[in-house]
C-alpha positions as CSV (number, residue, x, y, z in Angstrom):
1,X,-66.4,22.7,-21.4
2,X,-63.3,23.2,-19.0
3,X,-60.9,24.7,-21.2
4,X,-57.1,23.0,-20.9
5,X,-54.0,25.5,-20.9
6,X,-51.3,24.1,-19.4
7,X,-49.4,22.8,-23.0
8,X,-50.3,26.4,-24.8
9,X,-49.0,28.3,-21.4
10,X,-46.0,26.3,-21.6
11,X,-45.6,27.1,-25.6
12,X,-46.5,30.8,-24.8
13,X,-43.2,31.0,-22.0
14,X,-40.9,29.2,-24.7
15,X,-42.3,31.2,-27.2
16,X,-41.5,34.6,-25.1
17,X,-37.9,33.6,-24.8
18,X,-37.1,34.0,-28.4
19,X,-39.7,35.5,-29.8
20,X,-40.7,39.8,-28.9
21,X,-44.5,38.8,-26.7
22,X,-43.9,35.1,-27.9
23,X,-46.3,36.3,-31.2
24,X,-45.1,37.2,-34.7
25,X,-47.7,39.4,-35.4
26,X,-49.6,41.9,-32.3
27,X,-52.9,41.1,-33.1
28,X,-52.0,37.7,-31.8
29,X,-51.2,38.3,-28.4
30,X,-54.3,38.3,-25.9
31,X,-53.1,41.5,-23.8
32,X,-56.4,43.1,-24.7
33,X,-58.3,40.5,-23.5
34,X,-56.4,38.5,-21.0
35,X,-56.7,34.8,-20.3
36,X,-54.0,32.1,-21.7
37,X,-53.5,32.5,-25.6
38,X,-54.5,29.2,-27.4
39,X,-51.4,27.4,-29.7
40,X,-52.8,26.0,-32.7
41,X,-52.0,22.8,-34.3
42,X,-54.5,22.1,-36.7
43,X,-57.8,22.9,-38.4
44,X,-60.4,21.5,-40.0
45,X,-63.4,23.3,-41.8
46,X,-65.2,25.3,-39.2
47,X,-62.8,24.0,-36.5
48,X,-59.3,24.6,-34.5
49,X,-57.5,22.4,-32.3
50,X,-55.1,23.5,-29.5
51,X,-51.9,21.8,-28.0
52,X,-54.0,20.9,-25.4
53,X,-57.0,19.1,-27.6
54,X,-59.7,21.7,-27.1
55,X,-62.0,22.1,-30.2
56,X,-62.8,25.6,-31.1
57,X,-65.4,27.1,-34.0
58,X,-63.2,29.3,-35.3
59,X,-64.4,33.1,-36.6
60,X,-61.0,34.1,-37.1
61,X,-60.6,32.3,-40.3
62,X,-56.6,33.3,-40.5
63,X,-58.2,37.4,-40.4
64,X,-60.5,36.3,-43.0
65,X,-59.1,34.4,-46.0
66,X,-60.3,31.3,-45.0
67,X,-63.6,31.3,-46.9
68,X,-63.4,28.1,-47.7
69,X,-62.8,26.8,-44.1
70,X,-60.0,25.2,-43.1
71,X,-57.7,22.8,-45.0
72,X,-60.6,22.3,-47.8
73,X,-59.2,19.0,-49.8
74,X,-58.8,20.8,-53.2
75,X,-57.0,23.4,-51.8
76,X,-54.6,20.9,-49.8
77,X,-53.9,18.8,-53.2
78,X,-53.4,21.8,-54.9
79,X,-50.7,22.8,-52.6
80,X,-49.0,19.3,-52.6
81,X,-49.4,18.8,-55.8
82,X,-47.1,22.0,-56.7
83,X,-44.8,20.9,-53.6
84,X,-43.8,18.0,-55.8
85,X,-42.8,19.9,-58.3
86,X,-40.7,22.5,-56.3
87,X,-41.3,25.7,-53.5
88,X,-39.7,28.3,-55.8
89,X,-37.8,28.7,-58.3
90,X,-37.0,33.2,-58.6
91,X,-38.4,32.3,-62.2
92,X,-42.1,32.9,-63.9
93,X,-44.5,29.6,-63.8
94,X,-47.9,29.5,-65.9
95,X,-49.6,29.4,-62.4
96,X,-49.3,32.9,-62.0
97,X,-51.4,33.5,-64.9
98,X,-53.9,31.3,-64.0
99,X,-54.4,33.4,-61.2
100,X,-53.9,36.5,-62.8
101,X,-56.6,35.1,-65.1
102,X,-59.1,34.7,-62.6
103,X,-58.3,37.9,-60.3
104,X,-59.3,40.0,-63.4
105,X,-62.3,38.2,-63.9
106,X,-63.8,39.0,-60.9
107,X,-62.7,42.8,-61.1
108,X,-64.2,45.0,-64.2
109,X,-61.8,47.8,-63.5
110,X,-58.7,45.7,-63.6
111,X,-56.7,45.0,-67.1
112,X,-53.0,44.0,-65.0
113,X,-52.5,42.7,-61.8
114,X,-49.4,42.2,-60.2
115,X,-48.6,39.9,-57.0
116,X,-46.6,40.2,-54.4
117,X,-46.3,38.5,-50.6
118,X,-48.5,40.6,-48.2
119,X,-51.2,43.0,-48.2
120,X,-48.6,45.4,-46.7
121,X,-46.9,45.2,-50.1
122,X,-50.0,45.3,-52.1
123,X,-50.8,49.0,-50.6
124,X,-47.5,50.1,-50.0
125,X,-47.0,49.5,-54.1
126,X,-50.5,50.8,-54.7
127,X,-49.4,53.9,-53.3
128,X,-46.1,53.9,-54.9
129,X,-47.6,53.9,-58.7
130,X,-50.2,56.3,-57.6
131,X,-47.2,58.9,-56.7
132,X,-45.7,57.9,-59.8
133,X,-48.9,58.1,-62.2
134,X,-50.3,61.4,-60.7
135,X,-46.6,63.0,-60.1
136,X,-48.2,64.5,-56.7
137,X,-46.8,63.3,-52.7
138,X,-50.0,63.4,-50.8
139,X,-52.2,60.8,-49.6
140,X,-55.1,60.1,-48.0
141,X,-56.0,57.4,-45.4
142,X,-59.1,57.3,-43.3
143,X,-58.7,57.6,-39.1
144,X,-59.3,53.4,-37.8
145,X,-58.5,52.2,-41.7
146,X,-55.3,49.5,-41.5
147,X,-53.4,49.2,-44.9
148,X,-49.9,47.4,-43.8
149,X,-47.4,48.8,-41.4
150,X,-45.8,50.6,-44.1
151,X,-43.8,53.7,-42.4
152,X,-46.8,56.5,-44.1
153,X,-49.6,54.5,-43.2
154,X,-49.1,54.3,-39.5
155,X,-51.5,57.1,-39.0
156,X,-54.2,56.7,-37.0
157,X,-54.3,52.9,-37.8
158,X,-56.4,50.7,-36.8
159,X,-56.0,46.7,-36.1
160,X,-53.3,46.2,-33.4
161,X,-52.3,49.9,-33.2
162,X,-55.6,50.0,-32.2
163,X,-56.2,47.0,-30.0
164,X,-52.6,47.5,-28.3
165,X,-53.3,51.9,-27.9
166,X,-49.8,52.6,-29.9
167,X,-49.9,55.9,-31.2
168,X,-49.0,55.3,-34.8
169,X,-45.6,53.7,-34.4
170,X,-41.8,54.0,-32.8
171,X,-39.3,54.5,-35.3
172,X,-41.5,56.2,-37.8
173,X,-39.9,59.7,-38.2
174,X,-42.6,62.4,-38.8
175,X,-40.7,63.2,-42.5
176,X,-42.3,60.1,-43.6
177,X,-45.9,60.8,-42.5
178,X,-45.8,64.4,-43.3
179,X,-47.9,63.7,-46.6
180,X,-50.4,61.4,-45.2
181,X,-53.3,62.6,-44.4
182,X,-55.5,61.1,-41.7
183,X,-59.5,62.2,-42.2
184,X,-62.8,61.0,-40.1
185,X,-63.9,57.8,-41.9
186,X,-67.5,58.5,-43.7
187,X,-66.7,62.2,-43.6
188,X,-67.3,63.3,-47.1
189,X,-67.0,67.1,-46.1
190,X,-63.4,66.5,-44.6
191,X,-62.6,65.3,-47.9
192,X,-63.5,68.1,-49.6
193,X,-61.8,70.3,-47.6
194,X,-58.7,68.0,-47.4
195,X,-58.7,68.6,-51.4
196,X,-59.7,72.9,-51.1
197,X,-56.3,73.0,-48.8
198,X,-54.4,70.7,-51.3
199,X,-55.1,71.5,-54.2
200,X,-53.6,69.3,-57.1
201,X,-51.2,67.8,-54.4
202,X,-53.4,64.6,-53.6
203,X,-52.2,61.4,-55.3
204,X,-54.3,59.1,-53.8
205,X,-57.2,58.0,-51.7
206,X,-56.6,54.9,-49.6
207,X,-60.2,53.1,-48.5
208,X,-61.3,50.0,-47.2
209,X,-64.4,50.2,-48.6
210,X,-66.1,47.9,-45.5
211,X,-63.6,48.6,-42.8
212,X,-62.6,45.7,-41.0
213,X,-60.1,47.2,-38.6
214,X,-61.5,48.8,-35.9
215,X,-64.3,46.1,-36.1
216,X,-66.6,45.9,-39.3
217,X,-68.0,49.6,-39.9
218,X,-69.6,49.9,-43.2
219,X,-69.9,52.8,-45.3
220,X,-72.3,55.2,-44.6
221,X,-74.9,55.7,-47.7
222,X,-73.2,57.9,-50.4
223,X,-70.1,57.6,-48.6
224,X,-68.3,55.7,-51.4
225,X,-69.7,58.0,-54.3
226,X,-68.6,60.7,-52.7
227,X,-64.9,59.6,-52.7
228,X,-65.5,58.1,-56.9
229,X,-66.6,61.7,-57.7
230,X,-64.4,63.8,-55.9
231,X,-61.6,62.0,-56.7
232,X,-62.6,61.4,-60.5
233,X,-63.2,65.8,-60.6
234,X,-59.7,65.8,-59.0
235,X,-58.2,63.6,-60.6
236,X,-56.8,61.9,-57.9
237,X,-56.6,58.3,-57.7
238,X,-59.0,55.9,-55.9
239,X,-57.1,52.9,-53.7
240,X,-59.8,50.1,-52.1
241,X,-58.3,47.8,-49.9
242,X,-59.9,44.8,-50.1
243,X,-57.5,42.6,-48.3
244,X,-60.2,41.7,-46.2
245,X,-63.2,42.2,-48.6
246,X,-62.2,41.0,-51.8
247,X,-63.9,37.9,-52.7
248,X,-65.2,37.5,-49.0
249,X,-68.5,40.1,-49.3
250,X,-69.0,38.4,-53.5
251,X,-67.0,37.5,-55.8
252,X,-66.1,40.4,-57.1
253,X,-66.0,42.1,-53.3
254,X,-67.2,45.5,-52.1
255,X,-66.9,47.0,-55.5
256,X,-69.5,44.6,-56.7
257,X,-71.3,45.0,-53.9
258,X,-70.9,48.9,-53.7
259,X,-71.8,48.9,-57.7
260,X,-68.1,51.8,-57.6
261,X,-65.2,51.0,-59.4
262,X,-62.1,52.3,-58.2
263,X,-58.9,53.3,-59.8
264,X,-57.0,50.3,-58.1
265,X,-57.6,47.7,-56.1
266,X,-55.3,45.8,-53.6
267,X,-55.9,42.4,-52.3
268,X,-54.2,39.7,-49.6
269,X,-54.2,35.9,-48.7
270,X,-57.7,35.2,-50.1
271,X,-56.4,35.2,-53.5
272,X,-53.4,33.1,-52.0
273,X,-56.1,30.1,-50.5
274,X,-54.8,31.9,-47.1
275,X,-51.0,31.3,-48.0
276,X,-49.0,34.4,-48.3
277,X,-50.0,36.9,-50.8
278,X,-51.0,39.8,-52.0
279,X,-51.3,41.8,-55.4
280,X,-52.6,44.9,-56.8
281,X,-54.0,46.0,-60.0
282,X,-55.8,48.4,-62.4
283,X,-55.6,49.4,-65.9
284,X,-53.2,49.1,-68.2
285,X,-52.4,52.8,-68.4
286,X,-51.7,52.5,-64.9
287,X,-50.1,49.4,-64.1
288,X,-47.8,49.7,-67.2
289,X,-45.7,51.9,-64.9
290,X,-44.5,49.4,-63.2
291,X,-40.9,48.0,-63.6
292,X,-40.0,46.3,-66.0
293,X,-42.4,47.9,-68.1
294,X,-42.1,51.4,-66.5
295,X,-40.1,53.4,-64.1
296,X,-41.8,52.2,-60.7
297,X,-40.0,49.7,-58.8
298,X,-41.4,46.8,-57.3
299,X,-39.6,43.2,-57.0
300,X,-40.1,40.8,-54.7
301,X,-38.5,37.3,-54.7
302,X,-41.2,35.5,-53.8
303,X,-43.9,37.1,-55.4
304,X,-45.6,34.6,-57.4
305,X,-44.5,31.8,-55.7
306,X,-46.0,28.3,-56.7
307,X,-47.6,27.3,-53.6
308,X,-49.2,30.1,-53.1
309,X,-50.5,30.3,-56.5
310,X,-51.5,26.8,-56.7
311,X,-54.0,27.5,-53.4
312,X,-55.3,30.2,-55.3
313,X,-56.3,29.0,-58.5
314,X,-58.1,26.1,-56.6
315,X,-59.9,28.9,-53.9
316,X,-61.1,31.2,-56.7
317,X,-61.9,28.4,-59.3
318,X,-64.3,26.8,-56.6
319,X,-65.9,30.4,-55.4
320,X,-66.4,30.8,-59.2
321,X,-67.7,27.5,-59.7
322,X,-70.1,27.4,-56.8
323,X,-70.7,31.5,-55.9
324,X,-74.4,31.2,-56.2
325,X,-74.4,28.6,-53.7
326,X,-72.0,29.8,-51.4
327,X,-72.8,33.9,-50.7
328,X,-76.4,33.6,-50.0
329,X,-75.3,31.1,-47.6
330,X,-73.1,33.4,-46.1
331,X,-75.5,35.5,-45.9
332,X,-78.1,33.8,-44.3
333,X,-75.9,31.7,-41.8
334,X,-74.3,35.2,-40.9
335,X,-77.5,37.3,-40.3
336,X,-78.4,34.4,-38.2
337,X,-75.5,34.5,-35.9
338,X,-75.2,38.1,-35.6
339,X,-78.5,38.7,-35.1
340,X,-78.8,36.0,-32.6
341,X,-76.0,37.0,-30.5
342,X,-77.4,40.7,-30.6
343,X,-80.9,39.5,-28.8
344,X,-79.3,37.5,-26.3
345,X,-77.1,40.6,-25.3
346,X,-80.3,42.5,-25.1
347,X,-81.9,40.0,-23.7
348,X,-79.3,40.2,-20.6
349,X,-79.2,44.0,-20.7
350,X,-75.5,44.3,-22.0
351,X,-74.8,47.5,-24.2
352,X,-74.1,46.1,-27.2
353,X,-74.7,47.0,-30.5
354,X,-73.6,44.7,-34.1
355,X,-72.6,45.9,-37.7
356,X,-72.7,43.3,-40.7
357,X,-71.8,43.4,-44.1
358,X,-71.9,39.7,-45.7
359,X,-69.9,37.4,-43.7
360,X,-68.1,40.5,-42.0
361,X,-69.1,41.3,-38.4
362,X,-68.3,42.7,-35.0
363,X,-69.8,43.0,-31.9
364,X,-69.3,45.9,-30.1
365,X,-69.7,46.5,-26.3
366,X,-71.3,50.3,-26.7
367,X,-74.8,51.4,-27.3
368,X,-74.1,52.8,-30.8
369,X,-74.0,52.9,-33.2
370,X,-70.7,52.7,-34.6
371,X,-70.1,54.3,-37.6
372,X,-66.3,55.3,-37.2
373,X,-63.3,55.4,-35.1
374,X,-64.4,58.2,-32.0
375,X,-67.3,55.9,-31.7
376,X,-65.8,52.2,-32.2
377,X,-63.9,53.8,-29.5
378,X,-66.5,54.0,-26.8
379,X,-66.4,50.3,-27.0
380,X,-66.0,49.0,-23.0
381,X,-62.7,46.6,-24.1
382,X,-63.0,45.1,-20.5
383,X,-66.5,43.7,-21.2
384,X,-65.5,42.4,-24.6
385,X,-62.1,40.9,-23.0
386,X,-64.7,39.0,-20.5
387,X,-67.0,37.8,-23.3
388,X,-64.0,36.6,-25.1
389,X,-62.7,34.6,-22.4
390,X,-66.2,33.5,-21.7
391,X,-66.6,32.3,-25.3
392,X,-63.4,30.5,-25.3
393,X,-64.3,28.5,-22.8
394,X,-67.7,26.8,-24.7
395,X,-65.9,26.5,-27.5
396,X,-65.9,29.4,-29.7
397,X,-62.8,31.2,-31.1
398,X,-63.2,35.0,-31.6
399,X,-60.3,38.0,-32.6
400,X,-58.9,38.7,-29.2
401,X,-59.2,42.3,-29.6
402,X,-62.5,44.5,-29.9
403,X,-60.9,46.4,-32.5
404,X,-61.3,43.0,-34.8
405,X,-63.9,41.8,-37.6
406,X,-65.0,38.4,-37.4
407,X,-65.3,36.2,-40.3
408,X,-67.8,33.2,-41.1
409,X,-66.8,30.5,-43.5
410,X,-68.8,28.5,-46.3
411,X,-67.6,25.3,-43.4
412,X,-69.9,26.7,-41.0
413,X,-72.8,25.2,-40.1
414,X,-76.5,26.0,-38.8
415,X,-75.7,23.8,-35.7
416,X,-71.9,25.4,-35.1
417,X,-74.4,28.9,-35.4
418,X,-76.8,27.8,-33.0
419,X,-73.9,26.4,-30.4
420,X,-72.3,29.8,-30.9
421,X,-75.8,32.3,-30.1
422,X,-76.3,29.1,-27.0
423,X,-72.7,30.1,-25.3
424,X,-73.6,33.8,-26.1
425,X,-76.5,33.7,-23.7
426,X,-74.2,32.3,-21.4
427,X,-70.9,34.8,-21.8
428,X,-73.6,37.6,-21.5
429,X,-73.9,36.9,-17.5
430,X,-69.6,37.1,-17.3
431,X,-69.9,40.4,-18.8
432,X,-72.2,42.2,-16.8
433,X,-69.6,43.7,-13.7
């Protein structure tokens, strides 16, 4: 395949005019990897298709909410359907508690939920009632760990902070990061001595329990015990973030997977069908806090808004309806590709190594293994920007950015799997110097 650019470069130099990079979002932009960024105009199942008509298979899956694939039919007449009727109204529907509904289904540990636009909002607020419920400023966030560009949680970031080398961010005055603290992810014994030197000052404990945003790096073993216990014994509170996981690793995410059951959870576009959203939630005694009920504030106009809703209720209804067909798929279609892509790099002596959890992966361009951010680090970013471009060009539509998970989708195929390990063996020889 000879890979067309001329209409995306075209976009990309509009784009830049008006737009800061020509991208409304970092993570976007392929300075990490180089080459001519690709301007979407539709997708279909396992498939994207550029302004100038090449055909991608597509492991970005909108950063993961896409389970489903693209524009699944039920989803789509969902969306239209609630079109029809209006895009917002700044009033309550009975869609939002058909979602509601089948959010706390999913999560044992959950009794309210409330939604909001982003995942940035969903931890921001998290953090906000956990201030409010534990009457303590402190937090703490794990180094590579991305929860939103809220001002305190541009410490040690990962995602684009991390792809782009920003340290934390410009404009963020140190008084608003001066309670966050930043520990080594799977460190248990920094945690502990985080909580000896802050003693009854720690509100909360911010985790994504499978990180996805310096690439996939799961827990170590015992890793998320540790954090239930200590923070149980201190009564601290215990934040996932499963923006990325929940409903993507089962139906009732890394928590089920995990078997731990935090204090609350926070969640983005899957619940959404991929449109904006986000909520939060956790029990009663907690969530009762929030405004109007309680003296948290929270608004959003937005929040709840029917389209977004309406995409939800038909995403989770079908994962409910069809989850013991659809996550051993996952599972087998992904072990498949990641472990097929990890014996042709060997194969052609690239240092490479892989980490998997579900239909959560990255491949990273060091020996290994990578088990947090020092050593997602050591990751050669040239070699991956080469294996990108390489992949791009047969077909196949990765994160541009090391520092990325990839996603499968329940659209993917055996033979979309098979094409994808066939162009690996092929990108291999581009990255060797």
């Amino acid at each position: 395949m000879s890979r067309k650019t001329e209409v995306s470069r075209q976009l990309q130099k509009r784009a830049e005019a008006m737009i800061p990079g020509g991208v409304n979002s970092p993570v976007r932009a392929f300075r990490s990897v180089g080459g001519d960024p690709a301007f979407i105009v539709r997708g279909q199942g396992a498939k994207i298709f550029d302004a100038d008509g090449n055909e991608y298979i597509d492991y970005l899956g909108s950063w993961g909410p896409l389970i489903l694939g693209h524009a699944p039919p039920h989803v789509v007449e969902a969306i239209l359907a609630a079109a029809k009727q209006g895009t917002s109204f700044g009033a309550s529907t009975p869609a939002e508690a058909d979602l509601a509904e089948l959010v706390l289904s999913a999560f044992p540990h959950m009794e309210k939920v409330r939604f909001v636009s982003s995942g940035t909002e969903a931890t921001m607020s998290a953090i906000r009632l956990a201030r409010a419920y534990t009457q303590r400023k402190f937090i703490v966030k794990f180094e590579g760990c991305y929860h939103g560009h809220a001002d305190a949680l541009l410490v040690k970031a990962g995602s684009g902070v991390a792809t782009l080398g920003i340290p934390g961010s410009a404009g963020v005055p140190e008084e608003f990061t001066q309670f966050t603290l930043a520990l080594p992810f799977n460190d248990g014994n920094a945690l502990e001595q985080a909580f000896a030197k802050f003693q009854d000052q720690i509100a909360c404990v911010i985790v994504e329990p499978v990180v996805g945003n310096m690439g996939c790096v799961p827990p170590a073993r015992g890793f998320l015990e540790t954090l239930r216990g200590i923070t149980q014994r201190e009564k601290t509170l215990l934040i996932f973030d499963e923006v990325m996981t929940g409903f993507r690793l089962a139906y009732g995410g890394a928590q089920e997977v995990f078997g731990i059951r935090p204090d609350l959870t926070t969640m983005g576009k899957i619940i959404g069908g991929g449109l904006p959203v986000g909520g939060y939630g956790g029990p009663a005694e907690i969530m009762d806090l929030v405004a109007p009920l309680g003296p948290m504030y929270q608004a959003g106009t937005l929040s709840g808004n029917p389209l977004a809703m309406a995409a939800g209720v038909a995403t989770l209804r079908h994962l409910r309806e069809h989850k013991q067909e659809i996550y051993p798929r996952l599972e087998r279609l992904s072990g498949k590709l990641v472990t097929g892509v990890a014996e042709a790099a060997k194969k052609a002596g690239v240092a490479a190594c892989h980490n998997r959890v579900g239909s959560m992966f990255t491949w990273f361009f060091t020996a290994g293994p990578v088990t947090d951010w020092p050593s997602a680090a050591k990751s050669n970013t040239e070699a991956y920007g080469r294996f990108f471009r390489a992949m791009l060009e047969s077909g196949v539509y990765l994160a541009p950015s090391q520092f990325e998970a990839a996603f499968l989708s329940a659209a993917h195929t055996d033979a979309d799997v098979e094409h994808t390990i066939a162009a690996a063996e092929q990108a291999f020889a581009a990255v060797r110097p």
